[in-house]
C-alpha positions as CSV (number, residue, x, y, z in Angstrom):
1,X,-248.4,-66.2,-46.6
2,X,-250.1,-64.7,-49.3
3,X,-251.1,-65.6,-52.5
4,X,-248.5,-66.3,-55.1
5,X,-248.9,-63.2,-58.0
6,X,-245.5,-63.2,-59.2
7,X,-242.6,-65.2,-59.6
8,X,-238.7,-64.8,-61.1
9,X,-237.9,-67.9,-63.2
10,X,-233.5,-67.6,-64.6
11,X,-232.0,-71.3,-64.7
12,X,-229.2,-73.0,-66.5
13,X,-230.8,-76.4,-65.8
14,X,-233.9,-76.3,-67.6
15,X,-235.0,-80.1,-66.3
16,X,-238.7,-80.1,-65.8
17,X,-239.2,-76.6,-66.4
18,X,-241.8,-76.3,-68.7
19,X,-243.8,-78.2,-66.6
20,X,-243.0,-76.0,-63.3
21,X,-243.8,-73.2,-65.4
22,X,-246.7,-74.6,-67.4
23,X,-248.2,-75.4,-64.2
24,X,-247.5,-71.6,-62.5
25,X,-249.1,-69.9,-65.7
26,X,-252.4,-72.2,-64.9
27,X,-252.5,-70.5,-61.8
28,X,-252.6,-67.3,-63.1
29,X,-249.3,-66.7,-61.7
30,X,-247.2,-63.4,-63.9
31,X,-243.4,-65.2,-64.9
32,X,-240.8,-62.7,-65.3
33,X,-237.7,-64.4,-67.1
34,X,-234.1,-64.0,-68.4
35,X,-232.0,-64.7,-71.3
36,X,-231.9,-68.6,-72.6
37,X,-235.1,-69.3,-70.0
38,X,-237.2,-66.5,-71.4
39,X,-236.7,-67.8,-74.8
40,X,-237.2,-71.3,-73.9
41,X,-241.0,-70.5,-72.4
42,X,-242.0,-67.6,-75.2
43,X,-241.0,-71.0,-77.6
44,X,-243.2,-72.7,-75.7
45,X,-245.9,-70.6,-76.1
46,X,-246.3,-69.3,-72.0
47,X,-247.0,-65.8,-71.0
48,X,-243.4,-64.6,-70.1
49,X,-242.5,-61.1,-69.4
50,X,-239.0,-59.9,-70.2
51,X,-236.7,-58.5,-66.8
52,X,-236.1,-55.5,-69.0
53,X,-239.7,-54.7,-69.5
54,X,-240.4,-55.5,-65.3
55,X,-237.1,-52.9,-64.8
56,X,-237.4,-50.4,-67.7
57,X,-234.1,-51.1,-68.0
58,X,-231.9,-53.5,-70.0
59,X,-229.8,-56.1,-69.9
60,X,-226.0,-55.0,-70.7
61,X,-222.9,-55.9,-71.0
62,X,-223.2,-59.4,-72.3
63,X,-225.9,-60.5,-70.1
64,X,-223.3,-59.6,-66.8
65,X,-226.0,-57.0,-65.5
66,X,-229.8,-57.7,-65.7
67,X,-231.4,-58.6,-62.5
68,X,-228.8,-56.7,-60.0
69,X,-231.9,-53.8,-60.0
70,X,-233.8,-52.2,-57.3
71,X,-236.9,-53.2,-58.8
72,X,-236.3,-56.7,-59.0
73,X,-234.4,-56.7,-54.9
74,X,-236.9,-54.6,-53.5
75,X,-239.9,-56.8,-54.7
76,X,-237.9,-59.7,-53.2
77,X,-236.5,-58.4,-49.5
78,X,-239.5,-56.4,-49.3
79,X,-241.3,-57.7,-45.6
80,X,-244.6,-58.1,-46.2
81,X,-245.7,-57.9,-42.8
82,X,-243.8,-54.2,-42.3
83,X,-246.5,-51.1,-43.4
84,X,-243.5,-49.1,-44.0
85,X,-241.9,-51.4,-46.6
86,X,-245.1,-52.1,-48.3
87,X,-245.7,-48.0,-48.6
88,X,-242.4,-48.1,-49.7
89,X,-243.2,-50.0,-52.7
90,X,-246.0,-48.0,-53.5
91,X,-244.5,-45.1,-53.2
92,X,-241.9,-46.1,-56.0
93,X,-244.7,-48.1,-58.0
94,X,-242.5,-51.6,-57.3
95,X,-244.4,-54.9,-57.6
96,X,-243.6,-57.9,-55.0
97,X,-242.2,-61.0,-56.1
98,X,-243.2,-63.7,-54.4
99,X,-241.6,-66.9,-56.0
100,X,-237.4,-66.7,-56.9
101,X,-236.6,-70.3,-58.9
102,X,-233.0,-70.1,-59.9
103,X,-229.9,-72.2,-60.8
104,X,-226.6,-70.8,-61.1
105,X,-224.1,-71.0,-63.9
106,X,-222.7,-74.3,-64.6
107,X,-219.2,-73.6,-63.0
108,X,-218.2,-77.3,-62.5
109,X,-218.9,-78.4,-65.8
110,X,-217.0,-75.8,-67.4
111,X,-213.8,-76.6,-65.4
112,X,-214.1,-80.0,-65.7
113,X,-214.3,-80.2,-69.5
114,X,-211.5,-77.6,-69.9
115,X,-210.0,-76.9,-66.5
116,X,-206.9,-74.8,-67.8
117,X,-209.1,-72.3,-69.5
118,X,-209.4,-69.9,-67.1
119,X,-211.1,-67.0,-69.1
120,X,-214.4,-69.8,-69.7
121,X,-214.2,-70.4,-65.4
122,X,-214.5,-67.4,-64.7
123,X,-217.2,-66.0,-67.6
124,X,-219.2,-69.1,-65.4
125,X,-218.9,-67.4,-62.1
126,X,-222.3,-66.6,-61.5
127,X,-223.0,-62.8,-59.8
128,X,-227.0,-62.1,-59.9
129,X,-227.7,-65.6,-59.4
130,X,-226.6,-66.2,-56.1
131,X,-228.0,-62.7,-54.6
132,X,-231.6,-63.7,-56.0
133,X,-231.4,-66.4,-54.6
134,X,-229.8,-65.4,-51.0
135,X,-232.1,-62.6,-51.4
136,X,-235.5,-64.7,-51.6
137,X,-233.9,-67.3,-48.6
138,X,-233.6,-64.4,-46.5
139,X,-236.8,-63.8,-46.8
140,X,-238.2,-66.8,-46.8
141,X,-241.1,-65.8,-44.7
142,X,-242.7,-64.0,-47.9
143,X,-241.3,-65.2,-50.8
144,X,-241.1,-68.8,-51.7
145,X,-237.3,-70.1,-53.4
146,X,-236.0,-72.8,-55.0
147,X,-232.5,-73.7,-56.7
148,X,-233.4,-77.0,-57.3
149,X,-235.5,-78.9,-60.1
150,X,-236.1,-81.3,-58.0
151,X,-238.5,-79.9,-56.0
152,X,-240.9,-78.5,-58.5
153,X,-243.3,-81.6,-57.6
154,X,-243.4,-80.6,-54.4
155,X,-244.1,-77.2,-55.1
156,X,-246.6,-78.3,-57.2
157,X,-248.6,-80.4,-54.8
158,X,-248.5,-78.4,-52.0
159,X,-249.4,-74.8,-54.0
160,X,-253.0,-75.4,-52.8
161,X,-253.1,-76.2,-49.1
162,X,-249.8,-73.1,-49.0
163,X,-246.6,-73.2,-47.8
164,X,-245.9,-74.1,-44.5
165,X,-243.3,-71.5,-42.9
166,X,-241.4,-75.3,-42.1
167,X,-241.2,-75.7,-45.2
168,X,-240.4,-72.1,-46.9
169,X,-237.3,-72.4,-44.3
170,X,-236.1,-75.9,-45.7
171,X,-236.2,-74.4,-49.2
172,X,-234.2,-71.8,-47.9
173,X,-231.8,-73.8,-46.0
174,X,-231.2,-75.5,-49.2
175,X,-230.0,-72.5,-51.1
176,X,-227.7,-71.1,-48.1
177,X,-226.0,-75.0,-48.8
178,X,-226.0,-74.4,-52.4
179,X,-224.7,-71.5,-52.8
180,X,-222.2,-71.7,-49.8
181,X,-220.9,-74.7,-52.2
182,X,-221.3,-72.9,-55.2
183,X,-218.8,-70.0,-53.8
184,X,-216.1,-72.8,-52.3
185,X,-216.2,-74.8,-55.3
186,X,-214.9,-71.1,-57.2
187,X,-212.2,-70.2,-54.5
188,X,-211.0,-74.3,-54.4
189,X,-210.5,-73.5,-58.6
190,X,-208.7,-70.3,-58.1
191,X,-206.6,-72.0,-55.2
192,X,-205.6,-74.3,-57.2
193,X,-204.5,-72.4,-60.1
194,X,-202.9,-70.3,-58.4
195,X,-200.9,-73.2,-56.4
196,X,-201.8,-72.7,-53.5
197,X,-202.7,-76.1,-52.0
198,X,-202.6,-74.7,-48.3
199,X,-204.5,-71.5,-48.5
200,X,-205.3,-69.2,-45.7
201,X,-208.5,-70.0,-45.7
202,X,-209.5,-74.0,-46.5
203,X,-213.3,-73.9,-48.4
204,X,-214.5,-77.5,-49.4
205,X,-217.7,-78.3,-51.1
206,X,-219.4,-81.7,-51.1
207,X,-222.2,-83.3,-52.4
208,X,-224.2,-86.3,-49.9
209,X,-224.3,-89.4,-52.0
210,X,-226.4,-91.2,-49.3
211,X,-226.8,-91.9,-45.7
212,X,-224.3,-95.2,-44.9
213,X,-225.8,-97.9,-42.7
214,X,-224.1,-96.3,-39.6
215,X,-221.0,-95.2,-38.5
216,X,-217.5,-97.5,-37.2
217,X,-220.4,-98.7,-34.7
218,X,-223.8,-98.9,-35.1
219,X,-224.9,-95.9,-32.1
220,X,-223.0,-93.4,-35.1
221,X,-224.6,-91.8,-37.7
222,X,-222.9,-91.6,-41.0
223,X,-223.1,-90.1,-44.4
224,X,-220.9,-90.6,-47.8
225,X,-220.1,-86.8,-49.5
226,X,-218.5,-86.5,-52.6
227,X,-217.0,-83.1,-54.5
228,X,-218.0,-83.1,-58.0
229,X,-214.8,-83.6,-59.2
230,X,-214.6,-86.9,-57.4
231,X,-215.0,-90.5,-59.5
232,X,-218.2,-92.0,-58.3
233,X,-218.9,-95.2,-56.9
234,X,-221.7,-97.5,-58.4
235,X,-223.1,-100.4,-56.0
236,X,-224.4,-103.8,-58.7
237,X,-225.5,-105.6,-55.7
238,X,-225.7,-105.8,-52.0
239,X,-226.6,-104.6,-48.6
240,X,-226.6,-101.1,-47.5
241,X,-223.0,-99.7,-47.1
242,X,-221.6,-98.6,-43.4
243,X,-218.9,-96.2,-42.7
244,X,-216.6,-99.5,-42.0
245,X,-217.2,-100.7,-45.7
246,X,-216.3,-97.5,-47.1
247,X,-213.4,-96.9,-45.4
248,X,-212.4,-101.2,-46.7
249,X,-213.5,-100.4,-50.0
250,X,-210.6,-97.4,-50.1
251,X,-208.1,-99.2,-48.5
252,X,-209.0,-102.3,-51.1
253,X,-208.9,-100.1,-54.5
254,X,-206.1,-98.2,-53.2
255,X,-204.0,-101.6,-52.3
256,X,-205.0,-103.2,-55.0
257,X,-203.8,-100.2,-57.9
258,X,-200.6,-100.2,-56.3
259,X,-199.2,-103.6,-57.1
260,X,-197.0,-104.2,-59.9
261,X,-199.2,-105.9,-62.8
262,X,-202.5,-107.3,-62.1
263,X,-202.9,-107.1,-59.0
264,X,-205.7,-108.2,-55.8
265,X,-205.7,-107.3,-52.4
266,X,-207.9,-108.8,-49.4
267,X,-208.3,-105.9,-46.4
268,X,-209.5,-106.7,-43.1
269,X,-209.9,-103.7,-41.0
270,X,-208.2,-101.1,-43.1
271,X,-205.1,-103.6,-43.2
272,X,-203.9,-106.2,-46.0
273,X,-204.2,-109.8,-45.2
274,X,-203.5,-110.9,-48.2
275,X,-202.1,-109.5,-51.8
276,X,-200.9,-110.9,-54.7
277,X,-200.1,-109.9,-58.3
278,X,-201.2,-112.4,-61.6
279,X,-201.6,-112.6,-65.1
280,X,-205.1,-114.4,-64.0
281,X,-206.8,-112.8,-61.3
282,X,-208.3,-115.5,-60.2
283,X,-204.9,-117.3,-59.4
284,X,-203.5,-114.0,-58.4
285,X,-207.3,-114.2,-55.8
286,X,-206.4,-117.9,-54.4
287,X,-202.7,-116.9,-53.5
288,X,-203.8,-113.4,-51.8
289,X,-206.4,-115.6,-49.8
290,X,-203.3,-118.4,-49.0
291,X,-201.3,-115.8,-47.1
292,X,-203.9,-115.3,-44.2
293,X,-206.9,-117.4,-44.8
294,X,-208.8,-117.0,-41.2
295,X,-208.4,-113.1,-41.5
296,X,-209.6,-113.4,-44.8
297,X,-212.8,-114.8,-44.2
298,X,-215.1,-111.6,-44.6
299,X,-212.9,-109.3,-46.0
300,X,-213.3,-106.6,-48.6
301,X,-211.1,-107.2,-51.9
302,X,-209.7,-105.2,-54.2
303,X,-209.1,-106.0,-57.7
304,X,-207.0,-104.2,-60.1
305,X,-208.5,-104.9,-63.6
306,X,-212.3,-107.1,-64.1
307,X,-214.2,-109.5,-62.6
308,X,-215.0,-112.4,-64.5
309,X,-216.8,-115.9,-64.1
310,X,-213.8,-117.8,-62.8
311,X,-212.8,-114.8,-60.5
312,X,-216.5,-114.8,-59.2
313,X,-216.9,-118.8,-58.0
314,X,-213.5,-118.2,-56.3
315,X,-214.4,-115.3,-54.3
316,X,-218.0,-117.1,-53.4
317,X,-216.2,-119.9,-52.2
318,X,-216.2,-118.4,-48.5
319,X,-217.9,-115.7,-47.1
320,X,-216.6,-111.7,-47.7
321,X,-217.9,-108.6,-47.3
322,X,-217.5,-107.1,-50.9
323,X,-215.6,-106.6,-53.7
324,X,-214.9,-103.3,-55.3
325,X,-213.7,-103.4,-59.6
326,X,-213.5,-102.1,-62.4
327,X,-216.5,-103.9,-63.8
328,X,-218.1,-107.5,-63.7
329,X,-218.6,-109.4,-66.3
330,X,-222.8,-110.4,-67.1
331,X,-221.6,-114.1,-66.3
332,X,-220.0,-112.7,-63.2
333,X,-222.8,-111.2,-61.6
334,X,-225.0,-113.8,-62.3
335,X,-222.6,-115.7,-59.7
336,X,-222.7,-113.4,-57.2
337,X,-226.5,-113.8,-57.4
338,X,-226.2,-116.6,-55.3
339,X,-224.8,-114.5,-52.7
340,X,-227.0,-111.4,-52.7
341,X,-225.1,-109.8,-49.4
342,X,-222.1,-109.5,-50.9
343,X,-221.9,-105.5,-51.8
344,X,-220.4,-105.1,-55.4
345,X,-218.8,-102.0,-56.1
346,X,-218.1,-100.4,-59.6
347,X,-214.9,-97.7,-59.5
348,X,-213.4,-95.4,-62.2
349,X,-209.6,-97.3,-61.7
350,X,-207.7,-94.4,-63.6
351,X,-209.4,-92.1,-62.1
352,X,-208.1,-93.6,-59.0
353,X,-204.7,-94.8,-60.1
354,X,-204.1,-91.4,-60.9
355,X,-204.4,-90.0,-57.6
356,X,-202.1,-92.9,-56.3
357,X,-199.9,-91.3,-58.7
358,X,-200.3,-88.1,-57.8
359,X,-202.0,-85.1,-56.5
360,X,-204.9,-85.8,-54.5
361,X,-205.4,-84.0,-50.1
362,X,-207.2,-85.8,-47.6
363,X,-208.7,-84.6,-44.3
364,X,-208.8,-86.0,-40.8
365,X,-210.6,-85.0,-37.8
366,X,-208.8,-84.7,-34.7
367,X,-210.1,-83.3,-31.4
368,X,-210.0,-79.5,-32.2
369,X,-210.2,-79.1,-35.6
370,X,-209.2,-80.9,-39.1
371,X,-205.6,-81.8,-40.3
372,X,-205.3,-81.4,-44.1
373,X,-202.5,-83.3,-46.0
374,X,-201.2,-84.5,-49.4
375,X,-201.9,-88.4,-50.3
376,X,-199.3,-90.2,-50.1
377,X,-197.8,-91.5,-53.4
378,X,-194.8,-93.0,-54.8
379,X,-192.2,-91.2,-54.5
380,X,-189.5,-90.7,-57.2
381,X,-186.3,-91.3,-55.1
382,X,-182.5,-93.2,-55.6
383,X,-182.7,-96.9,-54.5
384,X,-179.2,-97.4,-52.6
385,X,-177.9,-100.9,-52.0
386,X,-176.3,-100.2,-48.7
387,X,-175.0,-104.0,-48.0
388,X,-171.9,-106.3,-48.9
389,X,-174.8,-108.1,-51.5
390,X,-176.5,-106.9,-53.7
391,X,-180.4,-108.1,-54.2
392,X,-180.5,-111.0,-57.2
393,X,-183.5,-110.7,-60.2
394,X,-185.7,-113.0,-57.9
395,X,-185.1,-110.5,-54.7
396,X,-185.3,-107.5,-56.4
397,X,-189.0,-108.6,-58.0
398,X,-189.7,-109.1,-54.7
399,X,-188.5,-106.2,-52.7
400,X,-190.5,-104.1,-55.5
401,X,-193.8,-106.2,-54.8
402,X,-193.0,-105.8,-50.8
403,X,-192.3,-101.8,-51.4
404,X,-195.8,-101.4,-53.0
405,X,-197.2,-103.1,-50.8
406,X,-196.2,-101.8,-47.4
407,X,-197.4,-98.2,-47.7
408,X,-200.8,-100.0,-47.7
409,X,-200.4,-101.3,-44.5
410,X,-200.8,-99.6,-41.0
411,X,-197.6,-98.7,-39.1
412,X,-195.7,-100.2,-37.9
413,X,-195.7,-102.2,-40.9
414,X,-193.1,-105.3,-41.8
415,X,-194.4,-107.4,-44.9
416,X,-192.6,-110.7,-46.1
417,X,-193.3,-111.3,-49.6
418,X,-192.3,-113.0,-52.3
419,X,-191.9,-111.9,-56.3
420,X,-195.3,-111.8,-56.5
421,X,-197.6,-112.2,-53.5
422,X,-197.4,-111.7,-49.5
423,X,-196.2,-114.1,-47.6
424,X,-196.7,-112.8,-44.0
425,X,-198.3,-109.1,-42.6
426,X,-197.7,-107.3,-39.5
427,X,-199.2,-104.2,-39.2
428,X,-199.9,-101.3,-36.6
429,X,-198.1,-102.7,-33.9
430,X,-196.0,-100.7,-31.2
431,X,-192.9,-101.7,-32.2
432,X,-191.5,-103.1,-34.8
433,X,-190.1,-106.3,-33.2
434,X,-193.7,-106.6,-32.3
435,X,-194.8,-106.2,-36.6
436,X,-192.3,-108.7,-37.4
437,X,-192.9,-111.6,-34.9
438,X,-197.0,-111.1,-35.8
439,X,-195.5,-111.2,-39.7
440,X,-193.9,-114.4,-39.1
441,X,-197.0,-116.0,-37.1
442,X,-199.3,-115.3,-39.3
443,X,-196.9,-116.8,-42.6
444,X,-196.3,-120.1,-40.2
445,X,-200.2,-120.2,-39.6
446,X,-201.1,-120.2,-43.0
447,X,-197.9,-123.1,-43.7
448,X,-196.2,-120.3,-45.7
449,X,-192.5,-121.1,-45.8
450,X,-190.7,-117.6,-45.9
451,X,-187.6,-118.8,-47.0
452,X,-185.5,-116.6,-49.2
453,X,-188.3,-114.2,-48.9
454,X,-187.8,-110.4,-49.2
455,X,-188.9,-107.5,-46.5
456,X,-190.0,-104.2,-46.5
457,X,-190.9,-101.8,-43.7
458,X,-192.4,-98.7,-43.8
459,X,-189.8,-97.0,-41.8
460,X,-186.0,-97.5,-40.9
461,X,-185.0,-100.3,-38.5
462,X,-184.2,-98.2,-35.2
463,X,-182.1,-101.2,-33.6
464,X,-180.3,-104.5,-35.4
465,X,-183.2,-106.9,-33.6
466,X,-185.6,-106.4,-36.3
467,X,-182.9,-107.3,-38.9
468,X,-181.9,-110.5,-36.5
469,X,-185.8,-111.9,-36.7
470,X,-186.5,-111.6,-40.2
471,X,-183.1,-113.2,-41.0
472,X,-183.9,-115.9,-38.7
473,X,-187.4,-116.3,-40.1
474,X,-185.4,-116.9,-43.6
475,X,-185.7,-113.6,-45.5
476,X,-182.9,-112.4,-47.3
477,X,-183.4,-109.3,-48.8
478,X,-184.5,-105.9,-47.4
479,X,-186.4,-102.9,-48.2
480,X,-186.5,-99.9,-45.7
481,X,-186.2,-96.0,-45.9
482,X,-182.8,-96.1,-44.2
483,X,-182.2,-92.5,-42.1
484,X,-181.4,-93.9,-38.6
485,X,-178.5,-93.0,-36.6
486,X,-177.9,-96.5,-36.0
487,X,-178.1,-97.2,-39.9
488,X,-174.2,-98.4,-39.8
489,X,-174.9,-100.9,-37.0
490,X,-178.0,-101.9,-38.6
491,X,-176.2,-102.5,-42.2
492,X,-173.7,-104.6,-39.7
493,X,-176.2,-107.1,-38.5
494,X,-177.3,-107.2,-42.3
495,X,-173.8,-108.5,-44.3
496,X,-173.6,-110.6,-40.8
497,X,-176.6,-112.6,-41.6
498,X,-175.9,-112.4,-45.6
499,X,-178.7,-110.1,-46.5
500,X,-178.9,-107.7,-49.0
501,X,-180.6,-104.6,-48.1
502,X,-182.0,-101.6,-49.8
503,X,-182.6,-97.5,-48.8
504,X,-185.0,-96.0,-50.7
505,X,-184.9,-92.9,-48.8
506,X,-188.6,-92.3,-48.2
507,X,-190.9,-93.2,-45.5
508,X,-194.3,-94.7,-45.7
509,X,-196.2,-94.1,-42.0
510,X,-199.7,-95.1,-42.6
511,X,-201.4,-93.7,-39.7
């Protein structure tokens, strides 16, 4: 490659760019600029040259049109190896430019801090941007680009040995990602506005946070992405995160937001072991861990609210995986300092609670391609007592804790709880006879009595045997979606056994 002469400098970001530039005028490099970035290096006192003056021809129409010129295109796309397209050049007096370093228009901040205003999205659309920069990518082989301040060091060190063609073609690489992003990120806007939550065409842009430990076992590679409209994550403490803890950590915020009041959850393997709902979280900690103690030796918890001191010495008691918060009190950490391997996870709870709430798609993989769905979230619906009884105050505090509780929990799901906690779990087994004889195991394991307990399942009891187990287990109230054609002999083995039972009318599959 040949020597650097000329370079195009136009970026919203302006981190570290008097120093890029600084650097290029030491070098004897000519900078040709735009706009807010010409200004910002003539203040500094650097040799700049105006895109008007390189053109002949100005910028118009509110800054919309300035580098979209033959001048400035040619000198990029130009192959510098190819006779005719350098004669070219000469012929029309143009001038190569050899170094592109652009960023584009700060779309995502302007729809974050005022997403309904779309007349300021779309004046932050970026048009020359991105085709100086796919310009200089596509011809990476003579030109050197960058969209990212980030690598000015690099630049920097390298400038004297040259640029590698291995390394002109990561830099270029880069800006085919950023501006691929760049354009989904616009259309996912758009789509939205326009309500269109399924469109024709599904364009997704995400940022790598970092590489995870591995994948759901250790021969699988693994990466956390995150859009940048997603809340982030913080890690206090810790070893490295695997795609296993991720996928715990969800389930544990996610389980943990929905319970009424202040509410914990322990997962194990996506799954609840454990949950319960306090005015002290460290009390509501000790009766989550009660419901399935062995399974809840190194789970993941969730906590709904702050860790403090008191919450910390519990939770160190026995050996876990992590805990994902809101926060953790100075005190608290100093705890956990005891236990270094324990991964501590900061999270932006309303951010999160209010996709619970809410709004919100996820994505799953599946052997040809990607299903694309709504979360699931409460759904406003008509409660129907559909039995001879009707739930008492205890029941019904219960049968609310067991509702919110069961769309956390892999189907087939059948939780016993009480006002306030879980007593017993069964979740993703075949049938679910099969969820509610592993429910009441697990409650008789840990010397739970479920006595006047309530249940919920996640879907409507297809037969009367599932009512017939739970009643003999001692629950007596029910929560279930209703909407089998056997409903009438179902509510019949109910009123036999003395239960009251409630349809919501919605389903809760947790696949």
């Amino acid at each position: 490659m040949k020597k650097i002469q000329r370079a195009l400098l136009s970026v919203s970001d302006k981190t570290n760019l008097l120093e890029f530039a600084g650097f290029l005028c030491e070098q004897g490099v000519e900078i040709i600029s735009t706009g807010g970035t010409l200004r910002t290096l003539q203040e500094a006192g650097l040799a700049v040259r105006a895109v008007e003056d390189f053109t002949g021809f100005p910028e118009m129409l509110d800054g919309r049109v300035k580098t979209l010129h033959p001048r400035i295109h040619a000198g990029i796309l130009a192959l510098r190896e190819s006779q005719e397209h350098m004669d070219t050049l000469h012929k029309h007096s143009l001038e190569t430019i050899d170094l592109v370093c652009v960023n584009l228009y700060p779309f995502a901040s302007a729809i974050r801090s005022d997403p309904e205003n779309l007349a300021n999205a779309i004046e932050n659309i970026d048009i020359g941007g991105p085709a100086l920069l796919r310009a200089a990518a596509k011809n990476y082989t003579g030109v050197v680009v960058t969209c990212n301040p980030e690598r000015y060091q690099a630049l920097m060190q390298n400038w004297a040995q040259g640029f590698s063609v291995e390394m002109r073609l990561e830099l270029a690489r880069e800006v085919f990602n950023h501006t691929a992003a760049y354009d989904a990120m616009i259309a996912g806007y758009l789509n939205l506005r326009a309500g269109d939550d399924f469109p024709e065409t599904l364009t997704l842009s995400y940022n790598r946070v970092q590489t995870l430990r591995y994948g759901e076992n250790p021969h699988q590679k693994a990466a956390y992405y995150r859009s940048d409209t997603d809340f982030p994550l913080r890690q206090l403490q810790g070893k490295e995160l695997s795609f296993n803890n991720m996928l715990d950590f969800s389930a544990a915020l996610r389980t943990a937001l929905s319970l009424p009041g202040q509410g914990i959850a322990i997962i194990k393997h996506l799954n609840p072991c454990g949950a319960a709902s306090h005015a002290s979280l460290e009390a509501a900690f000790r009766t989550a861990r009660s419901c399935d103690p062995v399974s809840a030796f190194g789970g993941v918890i969730g906590v709904a609210g702050s860790v403090d001191e008191s919450l910390a010495r519990a939770i160190t008691e026995n050996f876990v995986e992590g805990v994902i918060a809101r926060d953790f009190s100075a005190s608290a950490l100093q705890v956990f300092q005891s236990k270094p391997q324990i991964r501590l996870l900061e999270s932006s709870q309303e951010e999160a609670r209010s996709l619970l709430e809410g709004g919100g798609f996820e994505m799953r993989r599946i052997w040809n391609g990607y299903l694309f769905q709504e979360l699931d979230h409460p759904v406003s619906s008509e409660w129907k007592v559909v039995t001879a009884r009707s739930p008492d105050e205890r029941e019904w505090a219960a049968l609310r804790f067991a509702w919110a509780l069961v769309r956390n929990v892999k189907s087939n799901a059948i939780v016993f709880c009480g006002p306030d906690r879980s007593l017993g779990i069964g979740a993703g087994q075949m049938s679910r006879v099969d969820s509610t004889i592993v429910a009441v195991r697990k409650a008789q394991e840990a010397g739970l009595s479920l006595e006047k307990s309530a249940v919920a399942s996640d879907a409507f009891f297809p037969f009367r045997d599932g009512l017939d187990q739970l009643a003999r287990a001692g629950a007596t109230a029910v929560i279930q979606p209703g909407g089998s054609v056997r409903d009438p002999e179902v509510i019949a083995a109910a009123n036999e056994h003395g239960l009251a039972m409630v349809f919501t009318g919605v389903r809760h599959f947790l696949h």
